[in-house]
Structure formats: C-alpha cells, structure tokens
TORKOL-4160 file (C-alpha; in steps of 0.2 Angstrom, whole numbers, padded with zeros to 4 digits, m for minus):
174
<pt num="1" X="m0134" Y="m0139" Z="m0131"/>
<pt num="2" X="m0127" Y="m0154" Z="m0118"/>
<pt num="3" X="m0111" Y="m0152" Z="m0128"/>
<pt num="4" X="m0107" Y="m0136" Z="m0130"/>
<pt num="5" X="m0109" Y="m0134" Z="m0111"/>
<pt num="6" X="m0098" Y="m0147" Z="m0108"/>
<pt num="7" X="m0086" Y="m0143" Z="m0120"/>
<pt num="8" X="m0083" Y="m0126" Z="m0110"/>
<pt num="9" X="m0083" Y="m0134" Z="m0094"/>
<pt num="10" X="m0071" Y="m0146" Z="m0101"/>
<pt num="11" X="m0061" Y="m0131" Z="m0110"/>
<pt num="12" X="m0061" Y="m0120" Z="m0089"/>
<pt num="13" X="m0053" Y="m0136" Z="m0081"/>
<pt num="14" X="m0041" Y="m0138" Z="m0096"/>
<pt num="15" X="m0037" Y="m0121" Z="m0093"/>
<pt num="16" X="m0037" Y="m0122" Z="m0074"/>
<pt num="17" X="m0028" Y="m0140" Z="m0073"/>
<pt num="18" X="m0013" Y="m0130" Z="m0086"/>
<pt num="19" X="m0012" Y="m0114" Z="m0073"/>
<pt num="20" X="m0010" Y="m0125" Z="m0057"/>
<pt num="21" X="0004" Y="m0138" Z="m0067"/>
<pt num="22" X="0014" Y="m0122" Z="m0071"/>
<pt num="23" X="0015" Y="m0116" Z="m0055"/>
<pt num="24" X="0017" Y="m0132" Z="m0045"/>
<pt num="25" X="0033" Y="m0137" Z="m0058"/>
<pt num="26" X="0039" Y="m0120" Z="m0058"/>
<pt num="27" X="0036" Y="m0112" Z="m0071"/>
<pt num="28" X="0031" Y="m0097" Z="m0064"/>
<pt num="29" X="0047" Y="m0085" Z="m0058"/>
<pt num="30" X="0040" Y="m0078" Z="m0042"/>
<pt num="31" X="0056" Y="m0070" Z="m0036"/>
<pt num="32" X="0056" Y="m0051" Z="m0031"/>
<pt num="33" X="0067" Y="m0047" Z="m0045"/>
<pt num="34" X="0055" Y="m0053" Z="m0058"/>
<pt num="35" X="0044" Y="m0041" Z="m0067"/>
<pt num="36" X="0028" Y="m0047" Z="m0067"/>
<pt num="37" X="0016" Y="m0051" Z="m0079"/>
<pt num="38" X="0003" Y="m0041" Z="m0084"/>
<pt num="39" X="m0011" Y="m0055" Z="m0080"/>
<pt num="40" X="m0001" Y="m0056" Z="m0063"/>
<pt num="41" X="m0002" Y="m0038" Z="m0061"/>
<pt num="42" X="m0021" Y="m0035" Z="m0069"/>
<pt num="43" X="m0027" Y="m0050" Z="m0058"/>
<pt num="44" X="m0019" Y="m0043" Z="m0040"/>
<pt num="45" X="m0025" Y="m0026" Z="m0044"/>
<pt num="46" X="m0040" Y="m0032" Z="m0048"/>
<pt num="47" X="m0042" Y="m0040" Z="m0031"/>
<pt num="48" X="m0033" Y="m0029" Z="m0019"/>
<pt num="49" X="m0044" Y="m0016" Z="m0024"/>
<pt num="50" X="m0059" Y="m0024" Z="m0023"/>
<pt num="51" X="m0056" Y="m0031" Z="m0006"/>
<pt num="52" X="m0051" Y="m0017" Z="0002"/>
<pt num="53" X="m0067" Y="m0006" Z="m0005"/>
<pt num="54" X="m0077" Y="m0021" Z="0000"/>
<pt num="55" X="m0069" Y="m0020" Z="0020"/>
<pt num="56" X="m0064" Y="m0002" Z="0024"/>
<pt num="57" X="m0084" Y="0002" Z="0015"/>
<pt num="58" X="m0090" Y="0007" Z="0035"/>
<pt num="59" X="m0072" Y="0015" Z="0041"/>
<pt num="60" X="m0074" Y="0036" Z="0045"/>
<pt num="61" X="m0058" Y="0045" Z="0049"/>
<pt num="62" X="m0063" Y="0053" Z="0065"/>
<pt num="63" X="m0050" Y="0066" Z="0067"/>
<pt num="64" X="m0049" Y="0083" Z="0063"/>
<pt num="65" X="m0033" Y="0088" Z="0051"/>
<pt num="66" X="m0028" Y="0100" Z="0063"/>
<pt num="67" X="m0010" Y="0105" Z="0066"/>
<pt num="68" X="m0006" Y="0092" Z="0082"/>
<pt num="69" X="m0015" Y="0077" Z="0071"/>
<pt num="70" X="m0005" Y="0082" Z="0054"/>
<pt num="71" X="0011" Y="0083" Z="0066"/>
<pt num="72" X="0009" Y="0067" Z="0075"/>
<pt num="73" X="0004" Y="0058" Z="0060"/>
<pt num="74" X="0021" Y="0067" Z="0049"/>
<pt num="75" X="0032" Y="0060" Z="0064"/>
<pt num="76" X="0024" Y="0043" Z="0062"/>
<pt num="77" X="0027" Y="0042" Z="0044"/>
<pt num="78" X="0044" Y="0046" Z="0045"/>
<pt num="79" X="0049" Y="0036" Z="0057"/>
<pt num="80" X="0039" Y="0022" Z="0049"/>
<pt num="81" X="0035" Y="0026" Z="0031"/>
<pt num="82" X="0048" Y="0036" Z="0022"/>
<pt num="83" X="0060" Y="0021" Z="0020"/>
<pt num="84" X="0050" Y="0013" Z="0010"/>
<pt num="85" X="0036" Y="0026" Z="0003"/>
<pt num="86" X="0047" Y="0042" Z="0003"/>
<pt num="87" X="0050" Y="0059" Z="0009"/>
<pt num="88" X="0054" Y="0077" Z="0005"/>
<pt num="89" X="0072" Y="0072" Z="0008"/>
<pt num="90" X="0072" Y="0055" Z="m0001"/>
<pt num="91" X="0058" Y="0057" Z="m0016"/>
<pt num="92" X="0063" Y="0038" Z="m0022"/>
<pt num="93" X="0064" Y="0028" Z="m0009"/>
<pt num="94" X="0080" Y="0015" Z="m0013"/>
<pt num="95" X="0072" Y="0001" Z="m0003"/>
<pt num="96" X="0056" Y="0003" Z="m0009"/>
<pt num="97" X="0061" Y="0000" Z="m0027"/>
<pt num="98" X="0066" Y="m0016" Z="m0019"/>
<pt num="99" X="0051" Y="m0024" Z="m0019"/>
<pt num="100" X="0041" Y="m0031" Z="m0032"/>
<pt num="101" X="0028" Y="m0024" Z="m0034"/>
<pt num="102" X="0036" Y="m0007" Z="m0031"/>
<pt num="103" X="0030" Y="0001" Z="m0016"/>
<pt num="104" X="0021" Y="0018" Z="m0020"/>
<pt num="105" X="0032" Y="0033" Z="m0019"/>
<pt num="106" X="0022" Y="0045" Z="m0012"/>
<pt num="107" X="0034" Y="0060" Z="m0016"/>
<pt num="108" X="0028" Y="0058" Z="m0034"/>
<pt num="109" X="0012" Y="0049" Z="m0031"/>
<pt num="110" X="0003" Y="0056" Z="m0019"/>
<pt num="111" X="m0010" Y="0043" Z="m0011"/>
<pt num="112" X="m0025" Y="0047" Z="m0019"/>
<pt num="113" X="m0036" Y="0033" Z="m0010"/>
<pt num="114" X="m0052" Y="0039" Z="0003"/>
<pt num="115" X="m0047" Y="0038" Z="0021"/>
<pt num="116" X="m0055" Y="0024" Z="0026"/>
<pt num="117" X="m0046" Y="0012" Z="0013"/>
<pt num="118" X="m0029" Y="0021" Z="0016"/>
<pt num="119" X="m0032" Y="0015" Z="0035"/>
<pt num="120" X="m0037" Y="m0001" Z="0031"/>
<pt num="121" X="m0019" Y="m0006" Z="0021"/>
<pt num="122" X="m0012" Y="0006" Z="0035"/>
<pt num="123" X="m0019" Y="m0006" Z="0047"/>
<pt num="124" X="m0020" Y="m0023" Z="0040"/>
<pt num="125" X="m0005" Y="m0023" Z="0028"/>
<pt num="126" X="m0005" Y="m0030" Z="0009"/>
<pt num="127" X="m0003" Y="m0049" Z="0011"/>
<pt num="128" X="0013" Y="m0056" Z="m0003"/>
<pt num="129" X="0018" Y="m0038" Z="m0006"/>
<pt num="130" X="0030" Y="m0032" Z="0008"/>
<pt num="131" X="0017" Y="m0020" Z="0015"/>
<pt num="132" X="0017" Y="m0024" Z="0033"/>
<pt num="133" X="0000" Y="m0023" Z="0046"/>
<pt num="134" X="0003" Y="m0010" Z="0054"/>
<pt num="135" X="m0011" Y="m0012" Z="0067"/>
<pt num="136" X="0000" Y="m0024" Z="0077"/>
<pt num="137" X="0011" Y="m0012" Z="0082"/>
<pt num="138" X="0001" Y="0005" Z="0082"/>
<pt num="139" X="m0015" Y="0008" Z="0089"/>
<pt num="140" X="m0031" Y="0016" Z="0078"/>
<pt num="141" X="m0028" Y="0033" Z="0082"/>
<pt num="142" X="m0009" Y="0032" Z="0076"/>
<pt num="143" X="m0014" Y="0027" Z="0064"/>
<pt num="144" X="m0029" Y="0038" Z="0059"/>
<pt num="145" X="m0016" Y="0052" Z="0062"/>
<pt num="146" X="m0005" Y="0045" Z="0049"/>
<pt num="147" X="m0018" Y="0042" Z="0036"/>
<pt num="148" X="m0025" Y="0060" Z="0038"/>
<pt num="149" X="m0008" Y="0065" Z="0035"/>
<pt num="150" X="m0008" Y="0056" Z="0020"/>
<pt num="151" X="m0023" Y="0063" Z="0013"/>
<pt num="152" X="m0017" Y="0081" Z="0015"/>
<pt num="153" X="0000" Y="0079" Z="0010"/>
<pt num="154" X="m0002" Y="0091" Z="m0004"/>
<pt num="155" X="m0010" Y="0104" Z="0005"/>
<pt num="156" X="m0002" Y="0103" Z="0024"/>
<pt num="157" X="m0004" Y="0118" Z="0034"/>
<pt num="158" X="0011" Y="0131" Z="0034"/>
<pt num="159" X="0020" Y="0126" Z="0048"/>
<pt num="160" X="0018" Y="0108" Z="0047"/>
<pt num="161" X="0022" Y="0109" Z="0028"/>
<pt num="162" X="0039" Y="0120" Z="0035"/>
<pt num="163" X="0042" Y="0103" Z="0048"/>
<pt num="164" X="0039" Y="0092" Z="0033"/>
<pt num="165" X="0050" Y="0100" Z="0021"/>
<pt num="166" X="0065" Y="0104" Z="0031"/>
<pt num="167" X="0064" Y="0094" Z="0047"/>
<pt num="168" X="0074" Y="0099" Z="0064"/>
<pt num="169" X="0091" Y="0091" Z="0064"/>
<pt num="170" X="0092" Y="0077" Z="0074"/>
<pt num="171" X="0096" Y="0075" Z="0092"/>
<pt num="172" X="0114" Y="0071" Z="0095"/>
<pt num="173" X="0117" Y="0053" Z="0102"/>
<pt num="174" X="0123" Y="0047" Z="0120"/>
C-alpha cells in the first residue's frame, strides 16, 4: 500500500515539475493572439467562476430598475462598456475581439450572471483578462446602476429601450 501511495505522489510531482518547466522555458505561447487551450480555458473558467460565487455570495443590488437608474446606468455603459462589450449600434465590438479571452459581446449574449456577481467583476475587474476594476474609478451606486442595467437589458422600459436603441445625436464640439 506504501508504494502505490508513493508511486502517485511521485507521478503529481512528475506532473507538476513538467507543467512548471514548460512554462518557465516557454513553452507555453501566452500572447493575446493565441487561441488558448482548452485545459487553459476549462481551468480559468473553472476558477473565475468559482471565486466570484464564492465573494459576491452576500452582495444585494439595492436599486430599483426604474427609469432614472436604467438611464443612469445605459449612459454609464456607453461611455464605459460599449467599446469593448457592445451596443445596439456596434453589436461586435472590434476591440473586444482583441482580447484573448474575447470579451462578452453583450449584443448577442446577453449577461446572464445574478446581480450580485455582475457587480462584483463590474467592481473588482477579471485579473489577466483585460477586464478592468472598475470600482476605482466609480463608486457603488454607479455601479449598481450599470449592473441593473445589465440584468434588464432584454426587457428595458419603453423609453429607455427608445434611448438605448437610437441614442440623441451627440453634442457638437467647442
């Protein structure tokens, strides 16, 4: 029984000894324009969606998705999101298919995450993907606005939806 023990720890530092060598020679092509491996992608899922269940678990969103909010948090996106994410006027975002991962192009998929995990990626950013933390830069109620704006999307009151879909032209320049 000693042996066979020791042959599988022996067999988990062989295997751990190999993944570490291939990544500190360079083996491994990390570069954006990469596609990258299933185990890569399976693995980073994997975690990324257990970490953020695990810390967004207590979050609530404590806004109503009223007009004002879903307005506030649609200008927010827009300003912020679309470049990357998307928008009724640019369904594939270019720059986001620069990244690798892709970023989620919410024009086709919607976010489909609960409020409280949308927040938390909203806030605290996806480390290694491009996603930035926005909570340096916003505060939590900005931020709330937006992810409520996510979550309804799909179903937006009529006149936001009107806003969303075919936004005022822009003010002229001085």
């Amino acid at each position: 029984m000693g042996k066979f023990i020791g042959g599988i720890v022996f067999t988990v530092l062989i295997i751990l000894i190999g993944g570490y060598s291939m990544l500190r020679f360079g083996m491994v092509n990390l570069a954006a324009d990469q596609t990258p491996t299933r185990l890569e992608r399976r693995v980073s899922g994997t975690a990324l969606d257990a970490s953020v269940e695990k810390r967004a678990a207590d979050l609530k969103n404590p806004l109503e998705a009223n007009d004002a909010n879903l307005l506030e948090g649609m200008h927010l996106y827009v300003q912020n999101c679309a470049g990357c994410h998307g928008s009724p006027k640019e369904p594939d975002a270019v720059f986001g298919g620069a990244f690798n991962p892709h970023v989620p192009q919410f024009m086709t998929n919607v976010p489909d995450m609960p409020d409280n995990e949308n927040f938390y990626i909203t806030k605290h950013g996806i480390r290694l993907s491009g996603m930035p933390a926005w909570g340096k830069l916003f505060n939590d109620d900005q931020l709330w606005k937006v992810t409520t704006f996510l979550s309804h999307m799909e179903k937006l009151p009529p006149a936001v939806d009107q806003e969303w879909r075919n936004p005022p032209p822009a003010a002229p320049k001085k």
